[in-house]
N, C-alpha and C positions, 0 to 999 in steps of 0.2 A: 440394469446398469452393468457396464464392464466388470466392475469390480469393488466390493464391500467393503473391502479394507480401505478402500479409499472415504468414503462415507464415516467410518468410524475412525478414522484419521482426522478427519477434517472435523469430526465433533469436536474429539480432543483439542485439536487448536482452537476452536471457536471458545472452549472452555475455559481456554489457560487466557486468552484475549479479554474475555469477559470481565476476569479478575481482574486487569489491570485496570479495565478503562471504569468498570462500574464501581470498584473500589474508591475513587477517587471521586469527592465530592464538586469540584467545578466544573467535571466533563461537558454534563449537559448543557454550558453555558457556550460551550465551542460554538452551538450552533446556530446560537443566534448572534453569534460577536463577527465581526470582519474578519479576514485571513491575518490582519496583523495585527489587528487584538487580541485574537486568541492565543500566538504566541508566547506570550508570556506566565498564560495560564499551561499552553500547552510545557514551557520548559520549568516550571514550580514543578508539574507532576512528572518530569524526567527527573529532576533531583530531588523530589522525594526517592524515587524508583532509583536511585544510582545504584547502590549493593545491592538489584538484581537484575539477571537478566530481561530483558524489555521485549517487545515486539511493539511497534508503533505502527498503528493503521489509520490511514487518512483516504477520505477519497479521492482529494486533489494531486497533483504530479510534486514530489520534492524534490527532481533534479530535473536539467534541463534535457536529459539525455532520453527520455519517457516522451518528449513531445514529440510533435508530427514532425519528420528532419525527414529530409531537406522539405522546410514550409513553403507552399505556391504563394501567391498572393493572399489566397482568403487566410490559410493556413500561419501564416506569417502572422495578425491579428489577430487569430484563435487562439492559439499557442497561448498570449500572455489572461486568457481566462480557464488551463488547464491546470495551473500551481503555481508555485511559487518556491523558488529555490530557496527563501529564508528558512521553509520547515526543512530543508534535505542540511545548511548550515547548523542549525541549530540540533540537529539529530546526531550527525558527526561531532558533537563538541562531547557526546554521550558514549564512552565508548562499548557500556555497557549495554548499550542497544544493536542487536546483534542482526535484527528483520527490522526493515520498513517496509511494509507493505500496502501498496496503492492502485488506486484504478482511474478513473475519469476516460481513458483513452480505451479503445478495443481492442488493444495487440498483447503482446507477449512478450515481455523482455526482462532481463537479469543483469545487474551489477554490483560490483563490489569494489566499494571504498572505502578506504585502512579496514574496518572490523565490522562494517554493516555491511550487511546484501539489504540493493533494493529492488524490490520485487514487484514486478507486473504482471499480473497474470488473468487478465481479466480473459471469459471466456468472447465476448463481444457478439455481434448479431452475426445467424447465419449466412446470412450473402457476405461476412467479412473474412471467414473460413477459409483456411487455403487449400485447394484441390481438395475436398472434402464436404459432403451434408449430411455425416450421420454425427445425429445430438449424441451418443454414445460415447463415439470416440472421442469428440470435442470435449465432453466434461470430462472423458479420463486424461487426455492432453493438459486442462485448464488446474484441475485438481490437484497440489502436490501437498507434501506433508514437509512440516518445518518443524526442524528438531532443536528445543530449544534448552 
């Protein structure tokens, strides 16, 4: 692979993530609850988490700015099964959450709003790769490190 620092980068975040989510005893119930069920479980474990920093990982979209823009027709009706803006509201009320980081979609994108960045960065399938087919480059491209 390109580069090893990247690998032992990305453990490290997998590590500090770990701690959040597995420390918290309702996580696993995220996944069998509705998007807006969980909610609520998901904002109890932001305010326990308030005096620290946070990194929130979902697979679903939390802003509307992640979905397929400008949606064709089909895309228009996908779209509302990619996320849901109430997790990107509810993350923003945290200011101590500093990374949202999400995937569902295959592209690459970053924002920042007041004190989170929300992060895309999924690597997605090779026929979706721009001017590009080597898996090397694509995971050093997709791989970043978040310093938290």
């Amino acid at each position: 692979m390109g580069n090893k620092n990247h690998i032992e980068d990305l453990a490290k975040c997998v590590v500090s993530m770990l701690f959040f989510f597995f420390n918290a005893t309702a996580t696993t119930e995220i996944y069998t609850l509705s998007l807006h069920d969980a909610l609520p479980i998901l904002e109890d474990q932001l305010y326990q988490y308030r005096d620290r920093k946070v990194i929130v990982v979902t697979h679903i979209l939390p802003i509307k700015d992640f979905t397929v823009q400008p949606p064709d027709p089909m895309w228009e009706y996908m779209n509302a099964f990619l996320g849901s803006a109430e997790y990107g509201e509810l993350i923003l009320k945290f200011p101590n959450v500093k990374y949202a980081v999400s995937r569902h979609v295959h592209f690459r994108k970053r924002k920042v709003i007041k004190s989170t960045e929300f992060i895309c960065n999924c690597l997605g399938y090779r026929t979706e790769w721009y001017k590009n087919d080597d898996a090397d480059v694509e995971v050093d491209r997709a791989i970043m490190t978040i310093e938290i």
